[in-house]
C-alpha positions in Angstrom: -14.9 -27.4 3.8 -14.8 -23.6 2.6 -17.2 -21.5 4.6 -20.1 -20.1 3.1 -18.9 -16.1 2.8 -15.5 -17.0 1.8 -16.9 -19.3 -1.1 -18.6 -15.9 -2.4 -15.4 -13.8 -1.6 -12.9 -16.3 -3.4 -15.1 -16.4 -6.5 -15.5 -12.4 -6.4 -12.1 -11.9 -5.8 -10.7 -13.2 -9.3 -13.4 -13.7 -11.7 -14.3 -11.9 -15.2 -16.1 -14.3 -17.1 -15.7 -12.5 -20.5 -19.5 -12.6 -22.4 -20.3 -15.7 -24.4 -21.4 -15.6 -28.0 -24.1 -16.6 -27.3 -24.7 -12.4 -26.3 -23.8 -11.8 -30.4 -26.8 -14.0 -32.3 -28.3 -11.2 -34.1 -31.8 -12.7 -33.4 -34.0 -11.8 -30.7 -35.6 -14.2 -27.8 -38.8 -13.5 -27.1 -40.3 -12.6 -23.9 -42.3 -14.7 -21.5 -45.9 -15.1 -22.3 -47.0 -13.7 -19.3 -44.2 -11.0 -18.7 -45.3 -7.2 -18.4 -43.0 -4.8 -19.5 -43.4 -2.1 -17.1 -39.8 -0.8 -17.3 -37.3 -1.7 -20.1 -35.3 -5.0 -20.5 -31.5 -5.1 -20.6 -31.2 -8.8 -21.6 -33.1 -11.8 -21.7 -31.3 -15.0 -20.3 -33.4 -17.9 -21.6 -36.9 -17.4 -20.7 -35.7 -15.0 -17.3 -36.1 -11.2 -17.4 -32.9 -9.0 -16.4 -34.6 -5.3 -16.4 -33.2 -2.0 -16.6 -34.3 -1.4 -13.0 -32.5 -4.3 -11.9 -28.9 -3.2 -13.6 -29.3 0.4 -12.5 -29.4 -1.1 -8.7 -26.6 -3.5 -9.4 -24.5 -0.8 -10.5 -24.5 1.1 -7.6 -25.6 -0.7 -5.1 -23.2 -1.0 -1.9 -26.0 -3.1 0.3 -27.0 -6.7 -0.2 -27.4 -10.2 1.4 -24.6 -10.5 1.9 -23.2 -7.2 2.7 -20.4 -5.9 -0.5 -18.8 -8.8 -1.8 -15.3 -7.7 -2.1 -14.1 -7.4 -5.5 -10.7 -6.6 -7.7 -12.2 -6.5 -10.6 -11.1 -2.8 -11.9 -14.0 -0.1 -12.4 -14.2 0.9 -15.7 -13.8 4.6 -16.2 -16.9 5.1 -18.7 -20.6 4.3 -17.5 -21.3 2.0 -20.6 -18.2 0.2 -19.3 -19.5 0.1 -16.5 -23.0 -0.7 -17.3 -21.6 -3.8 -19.6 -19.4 -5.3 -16.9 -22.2 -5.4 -14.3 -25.0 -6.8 -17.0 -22.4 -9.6 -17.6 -22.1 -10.0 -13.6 -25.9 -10.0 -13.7 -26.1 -12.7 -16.3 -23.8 -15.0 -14.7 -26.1 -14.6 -11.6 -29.5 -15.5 -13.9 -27.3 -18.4 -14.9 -26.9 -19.8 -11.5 -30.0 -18.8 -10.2 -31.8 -21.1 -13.3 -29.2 -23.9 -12.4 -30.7 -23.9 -8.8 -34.5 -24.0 -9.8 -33.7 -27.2 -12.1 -31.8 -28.9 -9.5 -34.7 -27.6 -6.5 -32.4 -25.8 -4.5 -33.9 -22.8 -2.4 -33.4 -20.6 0.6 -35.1 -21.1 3.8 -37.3 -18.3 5.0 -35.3 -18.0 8.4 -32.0 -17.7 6.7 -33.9 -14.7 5.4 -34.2 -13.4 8.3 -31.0 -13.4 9.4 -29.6 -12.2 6.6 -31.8 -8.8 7.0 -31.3 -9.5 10.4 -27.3 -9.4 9.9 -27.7 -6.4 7.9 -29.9 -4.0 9.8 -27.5 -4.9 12.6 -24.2 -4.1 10.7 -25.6 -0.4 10.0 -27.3 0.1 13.2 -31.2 0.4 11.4 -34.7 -0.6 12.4 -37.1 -1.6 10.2 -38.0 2.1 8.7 -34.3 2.7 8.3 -33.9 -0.6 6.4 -37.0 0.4 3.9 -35.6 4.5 3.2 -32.0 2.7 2.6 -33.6 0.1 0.3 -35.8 2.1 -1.8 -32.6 4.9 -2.4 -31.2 1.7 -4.1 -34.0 1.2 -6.4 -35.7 -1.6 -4.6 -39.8 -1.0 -4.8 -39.4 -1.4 -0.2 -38.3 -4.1 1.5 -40.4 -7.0 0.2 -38.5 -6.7 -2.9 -35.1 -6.1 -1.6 -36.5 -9.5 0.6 -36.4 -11.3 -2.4 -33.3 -10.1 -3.6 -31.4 -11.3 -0.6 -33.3 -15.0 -1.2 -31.9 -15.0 -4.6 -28.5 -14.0 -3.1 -28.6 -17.1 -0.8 -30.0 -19.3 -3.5 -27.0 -18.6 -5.2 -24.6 -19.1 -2.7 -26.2 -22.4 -2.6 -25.9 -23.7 -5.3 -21.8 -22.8 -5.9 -21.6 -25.0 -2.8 -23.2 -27.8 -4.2 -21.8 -27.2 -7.6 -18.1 -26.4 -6.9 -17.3 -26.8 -3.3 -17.1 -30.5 -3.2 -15.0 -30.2 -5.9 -12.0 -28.7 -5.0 -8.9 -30.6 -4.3 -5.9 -29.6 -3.1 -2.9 -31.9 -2.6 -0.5 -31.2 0.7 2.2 -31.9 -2.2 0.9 -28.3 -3.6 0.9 -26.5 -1.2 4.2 -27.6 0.2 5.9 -26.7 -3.0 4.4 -23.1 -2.7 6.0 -22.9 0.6 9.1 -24.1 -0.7 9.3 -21.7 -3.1 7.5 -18.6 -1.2 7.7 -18.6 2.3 11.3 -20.2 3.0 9.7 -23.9 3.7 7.0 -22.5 6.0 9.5 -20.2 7.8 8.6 -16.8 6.4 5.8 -14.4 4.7 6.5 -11.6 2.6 5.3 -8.2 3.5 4.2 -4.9 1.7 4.9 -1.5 2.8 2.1 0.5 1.3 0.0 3.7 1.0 -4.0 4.1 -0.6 -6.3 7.3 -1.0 -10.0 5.9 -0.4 -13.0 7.1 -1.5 -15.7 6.2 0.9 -19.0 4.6 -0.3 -21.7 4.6 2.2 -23.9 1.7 2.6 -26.6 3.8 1.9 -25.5 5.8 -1.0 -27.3 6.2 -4.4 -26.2 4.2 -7.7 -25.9 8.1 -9.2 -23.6 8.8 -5.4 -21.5 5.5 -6.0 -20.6 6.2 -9.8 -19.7 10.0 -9.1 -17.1 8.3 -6.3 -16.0 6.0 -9.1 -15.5 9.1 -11.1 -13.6 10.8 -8.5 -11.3 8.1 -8.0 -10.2 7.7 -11.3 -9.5 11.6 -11.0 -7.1 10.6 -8.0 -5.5 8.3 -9.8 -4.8 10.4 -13.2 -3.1 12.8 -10.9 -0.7 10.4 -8.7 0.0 8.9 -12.2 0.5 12.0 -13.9 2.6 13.2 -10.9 1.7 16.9 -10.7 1.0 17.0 -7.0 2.3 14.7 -4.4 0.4 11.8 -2.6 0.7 13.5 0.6 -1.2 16.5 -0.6 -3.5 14.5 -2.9 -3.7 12.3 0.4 -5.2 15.5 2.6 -7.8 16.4 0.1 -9.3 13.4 -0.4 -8.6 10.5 1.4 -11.5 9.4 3.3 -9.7 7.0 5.6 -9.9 8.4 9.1 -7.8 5.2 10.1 -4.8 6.3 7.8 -5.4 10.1 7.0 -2.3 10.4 5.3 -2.3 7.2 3.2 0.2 5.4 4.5 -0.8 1.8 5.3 2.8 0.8 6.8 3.7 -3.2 6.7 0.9 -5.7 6.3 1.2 -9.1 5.7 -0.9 -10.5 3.2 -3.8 -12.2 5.9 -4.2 -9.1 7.7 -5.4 -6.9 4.6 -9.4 -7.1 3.1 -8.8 -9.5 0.6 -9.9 -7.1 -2.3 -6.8 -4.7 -1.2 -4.6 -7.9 -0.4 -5.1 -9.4 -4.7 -4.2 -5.9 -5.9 -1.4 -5.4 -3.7 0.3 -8.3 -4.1 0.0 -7.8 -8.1 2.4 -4.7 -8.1 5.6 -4.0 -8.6 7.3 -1.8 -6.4 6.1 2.2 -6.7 3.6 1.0 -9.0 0.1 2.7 -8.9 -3.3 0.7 -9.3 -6.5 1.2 -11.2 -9.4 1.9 -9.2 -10.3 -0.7 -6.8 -13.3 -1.6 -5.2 -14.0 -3.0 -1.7 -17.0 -2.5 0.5 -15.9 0.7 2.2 -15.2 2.1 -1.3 -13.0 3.2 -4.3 -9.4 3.0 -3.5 -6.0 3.8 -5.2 -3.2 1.8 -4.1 0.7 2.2 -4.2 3.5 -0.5 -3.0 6.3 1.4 -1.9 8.7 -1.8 -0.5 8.7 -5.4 0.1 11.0 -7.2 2.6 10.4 -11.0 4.1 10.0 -11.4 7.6 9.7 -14.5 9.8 5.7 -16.1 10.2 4.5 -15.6 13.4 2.2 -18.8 12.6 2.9 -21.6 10.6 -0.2 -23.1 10.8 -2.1 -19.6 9.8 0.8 -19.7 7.2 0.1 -23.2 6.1 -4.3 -22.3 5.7 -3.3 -19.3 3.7 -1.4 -21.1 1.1 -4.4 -23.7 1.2 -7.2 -21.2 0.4 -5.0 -19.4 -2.3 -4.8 -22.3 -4.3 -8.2 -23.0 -3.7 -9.4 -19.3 -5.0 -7.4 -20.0 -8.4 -8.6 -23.6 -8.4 -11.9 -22.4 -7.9 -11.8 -19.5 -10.8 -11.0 -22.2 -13.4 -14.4 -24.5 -12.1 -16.7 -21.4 -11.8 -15.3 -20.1 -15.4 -15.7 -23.7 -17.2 -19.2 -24.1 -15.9 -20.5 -20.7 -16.4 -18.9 -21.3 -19.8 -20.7 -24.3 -20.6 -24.1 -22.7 -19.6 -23.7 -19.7 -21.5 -23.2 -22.1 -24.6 -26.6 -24.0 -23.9 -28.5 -21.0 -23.2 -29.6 -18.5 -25.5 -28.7 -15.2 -24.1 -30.1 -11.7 -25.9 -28.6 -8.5 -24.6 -30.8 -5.4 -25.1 -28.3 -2.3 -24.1 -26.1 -0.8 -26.4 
């Protein structure tokens, strides 16, 4: 059984679900009788509201239920990019959430709690801290950003019931993997690598998170462009008081946030990403050498392979049913 963060982490790790046509009809839905428009709407997902205020917060928001899910999807350098790939995020989210209410599925109040609980506790707040941090992400205070976190856990949920169960992975599978990989079970590969991070705080702004974006992508223009070193670019703006100068030595694969770990193990050698994200912020990343060493733990070796298959296995599940009810749903998108 996949535990319950690592289920969100495995499908936020690898998934793009590209927009449905659904997004194209050229006629409009209407809205619910009884909605009020107080603010504008950025798309209508069967009879639910997504509203502008809503997509402002996702864009920049570094705080949630269930803290920053790590992600390796790339940031886009223009806002409307932006703005497009977290409205089809959203989307996704409505779907799921609408999924859940048909089948019944809800949140206790006390996971709630501890969620917030979890939260306040991670970043060292009381309950006047909690509110100041909320409402500087867009939430009306923190009955709304209450509700937020529910939604979060309905969700969560419901891709247990939906997709956990039904992952299978053979022992034949991942045996072959280790064949092929890891020397039958008797090695790991490891990366010798540097990164200059931006750091988001947990409490930053959506205008403070997308003016780090920005000036990450300025990083990486110059380590591409190769004006000036990585050791100087390094100094002037790496916020990563753990590495100062960049340089991430050997890791193995396990011992990296699994955000870094995906992009990393992507790259050829002296390559330089695109502009990741994780939950302590914008990072550009560089593989200088690979080398295989022995596995200090077979077994840890053995549930690693496991849960990568799993994360791809999963990706192709979450993508066919978010697929099918993008199909059966009429979906209207209101931003340009």
């Amino acid at each position: 059984m996949i535990a319950p963060r690592r289920l969100l982490v495995m499908i936020a790790i690898a998934v793009h679900v590209a927009a449905g046509a659904a997004a194209d009809e050229p006629r409009r839905a209407k809205l619910p009788a009884k909605f009020e428009e107080v603010e504008g709407v950025a798309a209508l997902v069967g009879d639910s509201v997504i509203t502008l205020g809503e997509l402002r917060r996702a864009m920049g928001s570094q705080v949630s239920s269930q803290q920053a899910v790590p992600t390796d999807i790339e940031k886009p350098r223009s806002e409307a990019e932006l703005r497009l790939q977290v409205l089809q995020s959203l989307v996704d989210g409505t779907l799921v959430l609408r999924a859940a209410k048909e089948l019944g599925v809800t949140a206790e109040d006390r996971e709630v709690d501890q969620q917030i609980t979890d939260v306040k506790k991670r970043n060292s707040w009381d309950d006047d801290d909690l509110d100041r941090a909320v409402r500087q992400l867009g939430f009306a205070g923190a009955a709304a950003y209450r509700q937020h976190v529910r939604q979060e856990l309905v969700r969560l949920h419901m891709l247990k019931i939906k997709l956990g169960s039904r992952l299978r992975i053979g022992e034949e599978e991942v045996q072959k993997v280790l064949e092929l990989e890891h020397c039958n079970g008797t090695c790991e590969e490891e990366v010798r690598a540097r990164h200059i991070m931006v750091g988001v705080r947990p409490d930053d702004s959506p205008r403070a998170v997308n003016a780090k974006r920005e000036k990450a992508w300025k990083v990486h223009d110059l380590l591409v462009a190769g004006t000036r070193p990585f050791e100087a670019l390094a100094e002037e703006f790496n916020d990563d008081r753990g590495a100062p100068d960049g340089d991430l030595g050997w890791q193995r694969r396990w011992t990296l946030e699994p955000s870094l770990a995906a992009k990393l193990w992507s790259l050829k050698k002296n390559d330089i990403s695109a502009v990741v994200q994780t939950p302590y912020g914008f990072h550009v990343l560089q593989v200088l050498d690979r080398r295989k060493s022995a596995a200090k733990d077979k077994e840890l070796l053995v549930s690693l392979v496991r849960n990568r298959l799993q994360e791809d296995q999963l990706v192709k599940l979450y993508k066919a049913w978010i697929e099918e009810m993008r199909r059966s749903t009429h979906i209207d998108v209101r931003i340009p």
